[in-house]
Every structure is written in C-alpha cells, then in structure tokens.
SETOR-910286 format. One record per residue: x, y, z of N, C-alpha, C in turn; residue in one letter. Coordinates in steps of 0.05 Angstrom, whole numbers. Each point is the difference from the previous one (the first is absolute). Layout:
BEGIN
n_px | n_py | n_pz | ca_px | ca_py | ca_pz | c_px | c_py | c_pz | code
X | Y | Z | X | Y | Z | X | Y | Z | A
...
END
This chain:
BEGIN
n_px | n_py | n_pz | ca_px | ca_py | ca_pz | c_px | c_py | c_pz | code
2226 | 3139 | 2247 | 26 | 2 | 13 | 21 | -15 | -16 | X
29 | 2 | -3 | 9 | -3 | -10 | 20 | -3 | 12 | X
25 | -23 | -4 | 18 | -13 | 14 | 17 | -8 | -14 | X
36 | 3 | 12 | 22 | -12 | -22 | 16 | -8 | 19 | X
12 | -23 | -9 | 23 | -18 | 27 | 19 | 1 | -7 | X
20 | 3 | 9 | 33 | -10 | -9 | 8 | -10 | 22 | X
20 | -23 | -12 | 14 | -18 | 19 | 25 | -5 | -5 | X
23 | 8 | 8 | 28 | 0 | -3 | 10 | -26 | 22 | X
20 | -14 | -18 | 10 | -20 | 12 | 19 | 7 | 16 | X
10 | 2 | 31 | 25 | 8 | 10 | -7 | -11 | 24 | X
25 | -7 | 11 | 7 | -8 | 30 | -4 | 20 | 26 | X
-5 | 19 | -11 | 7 | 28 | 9 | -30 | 20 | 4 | X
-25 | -21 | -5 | -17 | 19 | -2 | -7 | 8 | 22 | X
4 | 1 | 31 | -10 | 10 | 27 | 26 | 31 | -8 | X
15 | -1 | -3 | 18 | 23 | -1 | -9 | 9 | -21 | X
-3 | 2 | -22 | -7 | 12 | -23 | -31 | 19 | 9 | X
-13 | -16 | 16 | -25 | 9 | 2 | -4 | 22 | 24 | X
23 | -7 | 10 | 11 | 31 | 22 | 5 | 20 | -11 | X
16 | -8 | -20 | 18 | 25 | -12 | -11 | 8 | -25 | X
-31 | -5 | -7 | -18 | 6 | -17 | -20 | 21 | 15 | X
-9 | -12 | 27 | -20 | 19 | 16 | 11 | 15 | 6 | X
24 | 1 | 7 | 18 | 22 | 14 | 0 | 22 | -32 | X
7 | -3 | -16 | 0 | 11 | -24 | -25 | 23 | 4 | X
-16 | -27 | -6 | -30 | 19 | -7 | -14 | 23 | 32 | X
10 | -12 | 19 | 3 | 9 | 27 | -6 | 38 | -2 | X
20 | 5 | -22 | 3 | 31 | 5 | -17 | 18 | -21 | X
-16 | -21 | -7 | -23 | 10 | -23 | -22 | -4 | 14 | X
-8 | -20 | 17 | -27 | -5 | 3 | -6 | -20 | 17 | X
-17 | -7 | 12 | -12 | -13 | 23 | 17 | -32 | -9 | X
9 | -10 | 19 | 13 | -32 | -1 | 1 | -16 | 28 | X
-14 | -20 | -1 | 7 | -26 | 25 | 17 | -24 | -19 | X
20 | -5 | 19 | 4 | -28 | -3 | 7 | -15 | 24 | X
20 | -25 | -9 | 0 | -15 | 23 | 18 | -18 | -10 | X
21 | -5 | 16 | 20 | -23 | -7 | 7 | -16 | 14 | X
13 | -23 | -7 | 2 | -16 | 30 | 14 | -28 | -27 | X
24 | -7 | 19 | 18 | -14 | -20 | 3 | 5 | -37 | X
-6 | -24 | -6 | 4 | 8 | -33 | -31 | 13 | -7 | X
-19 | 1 | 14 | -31 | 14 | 2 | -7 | 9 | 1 | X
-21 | 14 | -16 | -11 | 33 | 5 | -23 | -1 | -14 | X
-21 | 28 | 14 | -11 | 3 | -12 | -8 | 35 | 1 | X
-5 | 15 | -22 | 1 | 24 | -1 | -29 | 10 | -20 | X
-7 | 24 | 8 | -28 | 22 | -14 | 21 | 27 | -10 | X
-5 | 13 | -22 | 0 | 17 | -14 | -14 | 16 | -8 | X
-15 | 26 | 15 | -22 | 16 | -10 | 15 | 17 | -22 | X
-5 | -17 | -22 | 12 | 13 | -35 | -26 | 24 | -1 | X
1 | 16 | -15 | -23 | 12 | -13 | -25 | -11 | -19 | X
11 | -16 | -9 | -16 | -19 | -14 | -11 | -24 | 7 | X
5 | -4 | 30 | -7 | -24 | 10 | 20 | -12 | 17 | X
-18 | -14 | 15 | 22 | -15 | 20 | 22 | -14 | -8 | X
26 | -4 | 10 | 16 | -26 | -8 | 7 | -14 | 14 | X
-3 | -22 | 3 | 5 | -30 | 19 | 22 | -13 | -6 | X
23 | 0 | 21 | 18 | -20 | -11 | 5 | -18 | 16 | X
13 | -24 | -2 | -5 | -22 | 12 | 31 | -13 | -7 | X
18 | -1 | 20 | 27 | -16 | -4 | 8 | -34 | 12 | X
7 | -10 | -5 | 12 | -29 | 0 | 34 | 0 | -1 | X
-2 | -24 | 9 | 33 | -8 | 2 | 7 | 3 | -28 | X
-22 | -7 | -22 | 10 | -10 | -32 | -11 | 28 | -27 | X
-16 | 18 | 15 | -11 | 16 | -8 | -18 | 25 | 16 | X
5 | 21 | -19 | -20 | 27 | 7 | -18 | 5 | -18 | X
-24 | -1 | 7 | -29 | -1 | -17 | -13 | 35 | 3 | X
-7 | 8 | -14 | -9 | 32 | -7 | -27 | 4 | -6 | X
-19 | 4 | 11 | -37 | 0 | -17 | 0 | 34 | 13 | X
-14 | 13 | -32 | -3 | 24 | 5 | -37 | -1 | -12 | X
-12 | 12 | 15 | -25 | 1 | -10 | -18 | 22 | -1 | X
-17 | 10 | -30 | -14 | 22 | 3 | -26 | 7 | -4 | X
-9 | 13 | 15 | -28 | 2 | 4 | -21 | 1 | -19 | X
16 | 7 | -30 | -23 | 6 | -18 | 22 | -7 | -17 | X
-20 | -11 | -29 | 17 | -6 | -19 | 11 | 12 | -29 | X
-5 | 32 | 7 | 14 | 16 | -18 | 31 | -4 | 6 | X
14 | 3 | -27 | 25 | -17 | -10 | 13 | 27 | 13 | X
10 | 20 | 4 | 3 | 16 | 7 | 15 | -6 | 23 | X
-17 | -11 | 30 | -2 | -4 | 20 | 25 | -18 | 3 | X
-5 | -21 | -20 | 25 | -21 | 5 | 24 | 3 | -19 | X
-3 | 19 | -14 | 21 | 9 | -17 | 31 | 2 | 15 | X
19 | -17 | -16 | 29 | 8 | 20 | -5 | -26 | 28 | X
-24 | -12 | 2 | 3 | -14 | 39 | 25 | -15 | 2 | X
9 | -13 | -25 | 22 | -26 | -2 | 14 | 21 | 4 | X
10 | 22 | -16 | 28 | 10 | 15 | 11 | 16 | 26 | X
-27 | 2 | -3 | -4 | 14 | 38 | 10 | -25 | 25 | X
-9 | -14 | -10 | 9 | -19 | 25 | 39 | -17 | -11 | X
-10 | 1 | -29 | 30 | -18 | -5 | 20 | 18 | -4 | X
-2 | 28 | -8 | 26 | 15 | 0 | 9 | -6 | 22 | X
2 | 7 | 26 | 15 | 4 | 18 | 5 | -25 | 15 | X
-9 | -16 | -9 | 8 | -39 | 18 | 14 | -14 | -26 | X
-5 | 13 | -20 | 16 | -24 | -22 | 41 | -1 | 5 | X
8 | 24 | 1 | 27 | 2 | 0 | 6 | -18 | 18 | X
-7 | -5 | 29 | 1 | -13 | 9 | 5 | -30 | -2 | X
-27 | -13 | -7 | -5 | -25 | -11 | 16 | -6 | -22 | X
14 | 16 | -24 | 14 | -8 | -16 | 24 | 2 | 18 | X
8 | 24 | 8 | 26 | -15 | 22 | 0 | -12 | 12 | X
-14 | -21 | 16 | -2 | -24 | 16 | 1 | -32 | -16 | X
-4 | 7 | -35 | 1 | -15 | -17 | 36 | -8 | -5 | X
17 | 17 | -5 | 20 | 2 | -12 | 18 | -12 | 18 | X
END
C-alpha cells in the first residue's frame, strides 16, 4: 500500500476542505464534516481513498493506494492540490 500527505499552511483549512469535497462531490463518492475552523472529509479517488483533515492553522491531504504500481499514484499530488492550491495561495497574499 502506498501513501502521500500534503499539508498546506492556511487559516482557512475547514472552508477549503468544503470547497474541495464539494469539488470532487460531482465526480465521485464524498463525506465530510465541518464545524468551526474543523473538518474532516473522505474522497473515493480512483486510486484510493483521500483523507483530509483541517485546523484553524492548516489542511492536511493523505491519498492512499492499494497496490504499488507507480501508475496508480501517478498525478495523486495534483489531483488533490490542483484545485485547493489557488486558494491557499490567495489566502497568502
């Protein structure tokens, strides 16, 4: 099995992580859960689950896959960071 984390620093990660499931929402199976700056959210990716996990100071990303042909995890970093990064760099500036 095979596993990759990303963790983006932002104030913002309970909203970010809404408007990430909500994203992936219209592709494919998604729970989350928010509650103040807090959250926690599932991503049925094709290649494996993704777990994200938000904070007042950060949004944390673990995507994981079942077998470890490179293939499988090919692209996982931008699957999850294309569509949350614009964001996070706008909350920077």
């Amino acid at each position: 099995m095979l596993t990759d984390t990303g963790r983006f620093d932002t104030p913002n990660g309970a909203k970010y992580l809404q408007q990430l499931c909500k994203h992936f929402s219209h592709k494919v199976e998604v729970q989350f859960d928010t509650a103040d700056e807090t959250g926690q959210g599932t991503v049925a990716l094709g290649m494996g689950p993704a777990t994200l996990h938000a904070t007042g100071q950060d949004l944390t990303a673990k995507v994981t896959a079942p077998t470890p042909r490179s293939s499988i995890m090919r692209g996982r970093s931008s699957t999850i960071t294309s569509p949350v990064l614009p964001f996070v760099k706008s909350s920077k500036t």
